[in-house]
C-alpha positions as CSV (number, residue, x, y, z in Angstrom):
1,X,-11.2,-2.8,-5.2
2,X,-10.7,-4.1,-9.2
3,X,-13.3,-3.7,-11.1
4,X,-14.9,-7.1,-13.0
5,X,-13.3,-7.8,-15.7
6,X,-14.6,-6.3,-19.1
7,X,-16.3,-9.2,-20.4
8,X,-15.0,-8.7,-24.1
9,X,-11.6,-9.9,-22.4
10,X,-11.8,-11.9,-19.3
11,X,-14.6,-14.6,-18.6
12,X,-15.9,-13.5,-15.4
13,X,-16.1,-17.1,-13.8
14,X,-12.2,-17.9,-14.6
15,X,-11.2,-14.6,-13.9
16,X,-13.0,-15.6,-10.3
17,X,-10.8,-18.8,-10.3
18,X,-7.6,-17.7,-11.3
19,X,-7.9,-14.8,-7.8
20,X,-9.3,-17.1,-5.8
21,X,-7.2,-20.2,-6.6
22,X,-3.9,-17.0,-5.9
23,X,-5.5,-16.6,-3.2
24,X,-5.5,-19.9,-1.6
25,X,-2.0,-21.0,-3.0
26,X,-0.4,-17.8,-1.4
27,X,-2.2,-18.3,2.4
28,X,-0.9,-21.7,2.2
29,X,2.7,-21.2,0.9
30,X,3.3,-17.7,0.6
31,X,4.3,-15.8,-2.1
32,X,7.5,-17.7,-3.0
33,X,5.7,-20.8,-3.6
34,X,3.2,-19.4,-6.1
35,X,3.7,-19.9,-9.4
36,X,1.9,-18.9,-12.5
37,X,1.5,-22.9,-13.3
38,X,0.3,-23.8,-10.0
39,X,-2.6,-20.9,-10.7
40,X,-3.0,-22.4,-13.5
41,X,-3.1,-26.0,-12.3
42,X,-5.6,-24.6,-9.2
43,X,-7.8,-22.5,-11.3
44,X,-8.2,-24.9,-13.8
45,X,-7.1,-22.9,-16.6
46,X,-4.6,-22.8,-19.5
47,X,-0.9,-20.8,-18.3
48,X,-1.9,-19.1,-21.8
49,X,-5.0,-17.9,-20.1
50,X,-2.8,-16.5,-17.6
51,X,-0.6,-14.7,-19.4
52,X,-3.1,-13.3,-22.0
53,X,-4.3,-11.4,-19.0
54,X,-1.6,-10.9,-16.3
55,X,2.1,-10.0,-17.4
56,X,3.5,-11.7,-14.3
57,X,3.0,-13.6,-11.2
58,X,3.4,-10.4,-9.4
59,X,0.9,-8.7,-11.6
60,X,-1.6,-11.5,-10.5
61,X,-1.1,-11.0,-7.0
62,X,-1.5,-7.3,-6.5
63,X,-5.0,-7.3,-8.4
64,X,-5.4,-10.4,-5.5
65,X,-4.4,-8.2,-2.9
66,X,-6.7,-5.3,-4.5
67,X,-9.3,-7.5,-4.4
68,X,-9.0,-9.1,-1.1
69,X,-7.8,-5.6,0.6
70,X,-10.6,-3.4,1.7
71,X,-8.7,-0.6,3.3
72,X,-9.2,3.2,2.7
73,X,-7.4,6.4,3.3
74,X,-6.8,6.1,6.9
75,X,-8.1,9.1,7.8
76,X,-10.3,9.2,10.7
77,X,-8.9,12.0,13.0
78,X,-11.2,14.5,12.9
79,X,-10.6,17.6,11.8
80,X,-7.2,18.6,13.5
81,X,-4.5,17.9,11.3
82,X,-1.7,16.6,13.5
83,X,-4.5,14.2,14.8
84,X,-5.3,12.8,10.9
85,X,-1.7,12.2,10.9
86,X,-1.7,10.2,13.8
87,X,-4.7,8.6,12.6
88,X,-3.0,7.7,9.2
89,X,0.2,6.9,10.7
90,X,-1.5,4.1,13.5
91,X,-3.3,3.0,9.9
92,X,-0.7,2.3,8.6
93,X,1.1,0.4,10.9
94,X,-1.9,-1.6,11.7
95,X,-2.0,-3.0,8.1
96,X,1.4,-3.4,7.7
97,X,2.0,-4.9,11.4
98,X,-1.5,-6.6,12.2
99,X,-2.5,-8.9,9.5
100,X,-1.8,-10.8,6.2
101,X,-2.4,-8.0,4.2
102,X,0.8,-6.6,5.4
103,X,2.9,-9.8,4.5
104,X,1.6,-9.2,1.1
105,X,1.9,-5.8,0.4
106,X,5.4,-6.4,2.0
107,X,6.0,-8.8,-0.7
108,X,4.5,-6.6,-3.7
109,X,6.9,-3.7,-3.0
110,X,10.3,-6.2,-2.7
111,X,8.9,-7.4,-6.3
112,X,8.7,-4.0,-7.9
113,X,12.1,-3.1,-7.5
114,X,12.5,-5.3,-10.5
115,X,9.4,-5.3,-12.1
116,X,9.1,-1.6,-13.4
117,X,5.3,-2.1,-14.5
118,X,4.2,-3.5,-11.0
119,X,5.9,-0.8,-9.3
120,X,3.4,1.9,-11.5
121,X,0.7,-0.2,-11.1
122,X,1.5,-0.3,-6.9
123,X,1.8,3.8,-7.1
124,X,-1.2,4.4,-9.5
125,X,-3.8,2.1,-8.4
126,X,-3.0,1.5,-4.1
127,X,-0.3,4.0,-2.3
128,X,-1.2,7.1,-4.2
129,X,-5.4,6.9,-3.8
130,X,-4.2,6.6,-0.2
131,X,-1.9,9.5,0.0
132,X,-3.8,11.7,-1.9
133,X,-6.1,12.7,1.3
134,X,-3.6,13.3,3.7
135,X,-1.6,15.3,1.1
136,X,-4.8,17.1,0.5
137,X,-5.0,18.0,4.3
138,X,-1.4,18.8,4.9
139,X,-2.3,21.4,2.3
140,X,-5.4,22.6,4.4
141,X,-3.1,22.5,7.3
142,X,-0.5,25.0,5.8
143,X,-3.2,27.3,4.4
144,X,-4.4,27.7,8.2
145,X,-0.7,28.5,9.1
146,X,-0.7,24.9,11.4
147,X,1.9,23.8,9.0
148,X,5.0,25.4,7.6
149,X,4.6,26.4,4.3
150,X,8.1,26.6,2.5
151,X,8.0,22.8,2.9
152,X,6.9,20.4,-0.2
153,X,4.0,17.9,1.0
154,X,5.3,14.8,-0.4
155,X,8.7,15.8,1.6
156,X,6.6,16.5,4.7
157,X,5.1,13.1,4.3
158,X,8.0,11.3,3.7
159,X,9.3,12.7,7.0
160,X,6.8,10.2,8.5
161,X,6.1,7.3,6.1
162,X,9.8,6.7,5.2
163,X,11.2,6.1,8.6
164,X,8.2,3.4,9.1
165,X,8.8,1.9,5.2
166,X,12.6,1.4,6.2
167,X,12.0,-0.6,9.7
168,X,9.0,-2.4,7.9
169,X,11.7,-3.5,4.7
170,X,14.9,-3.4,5.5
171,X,16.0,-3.1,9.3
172,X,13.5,-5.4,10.7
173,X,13.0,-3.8,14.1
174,X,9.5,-3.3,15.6
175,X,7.0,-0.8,14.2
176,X,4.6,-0.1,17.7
177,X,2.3,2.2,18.7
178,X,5.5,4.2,20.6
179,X,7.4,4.3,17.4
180,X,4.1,5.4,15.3
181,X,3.9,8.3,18.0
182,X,7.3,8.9,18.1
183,X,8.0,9.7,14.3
184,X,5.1,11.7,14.0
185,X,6.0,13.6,16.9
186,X,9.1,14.4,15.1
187,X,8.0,15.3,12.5
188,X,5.1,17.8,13.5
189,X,7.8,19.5,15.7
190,X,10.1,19.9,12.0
191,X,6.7,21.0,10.1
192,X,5.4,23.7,12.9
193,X,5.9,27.3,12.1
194,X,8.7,28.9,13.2
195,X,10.3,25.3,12.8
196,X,14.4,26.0,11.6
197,X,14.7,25.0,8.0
198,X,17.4,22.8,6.7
């Protein structure tokens, strides 16, 4: 979640307005229809309000979508690691797949391609808090020799998440619960010991 704003720079009850007023103009229209002067008009604040604290529409949304979003890490496997994969895996798909949060986040990630600042912030501040733990237990993983260990973990992780990423943004086909299982099956049978290396 975003912190409050720092009261030296934002007044807390227009900062409230401007979210919330995102908020209702993008469940109504979506995010093509929001504009930074229909924020404006709905908060009931100046555009130079808006821009004094956001650099873009896109900027506005994600701290919306950070605020709105109250998702962690995924993890809730237990202890076995190719079972917190899984677990992060169905997560994912769930929030992606399941509910609005996913249209957003969707949205977000088509805008950074061109918005160089957004695409940080989206890295910093939402997918890498996330992918931090399972990274962290990959690591755990190959330390107990479940994993193989002359493979990076962000290229282990990608063996999962960029399959799902490409039918989510580009192909359109369905992401299910087979799929989920699928992908992760193949790629715990390329990370096992023993596995042939590329």
């Amino acid at each position: 979640m975003p912190a409050e704003p720092d009261p030296a720079r934002r007044s807390h009850e227009s900062w409230r307005a401007i979210l919330d007023a995102t908020f209702e103009l993008l469940e109504e229209g979506g995010y093509e229809s929001v504009t930074m002067g229909a924020i404006a008009a709905r908060a009931g604040v100046g555009r130079q309000t808006l821009y004094r604290w956001w650099p873009s529409k896109a900027a506005v949304v994600f701290e919306v979508f950070l605020d709105k979003t109250n998702i962690g890490s995924f993890l809730d496997g237990g202890e076995d690691f190719p079972a917190q994969l899984r677990a992060f895996a169905h997560g994912f798909r769930a929030l992606y797949v399941e509910g609005p949060a996913g249209t957003r986040l969707r949205e977000l990630i088509g805008a950074a391609q061109t918005d160089p600042d957004l695409a940080r912030a989206m890295v910093g501040q939402w997918f890498e808090p996330r992918r931090a733990p399972v990274r962290q237990a990959l690591h755990e993983a190959q330390k107990a020799g479940v994993i193989r260990t002359d493979v990076a973990a962000d290229a282990a992780l990608d063996l999962v998440f960029a399959p799902l990423h490409y039918r989510l943004l580009v192909s359109g086909q369905p992401v299910d619960a087979e799929y989920v299982n699928a992908i992760v099956d193949l790629a715990l049978a390329a990370l096992a010991p023993g596995a042939p290396s590329a």
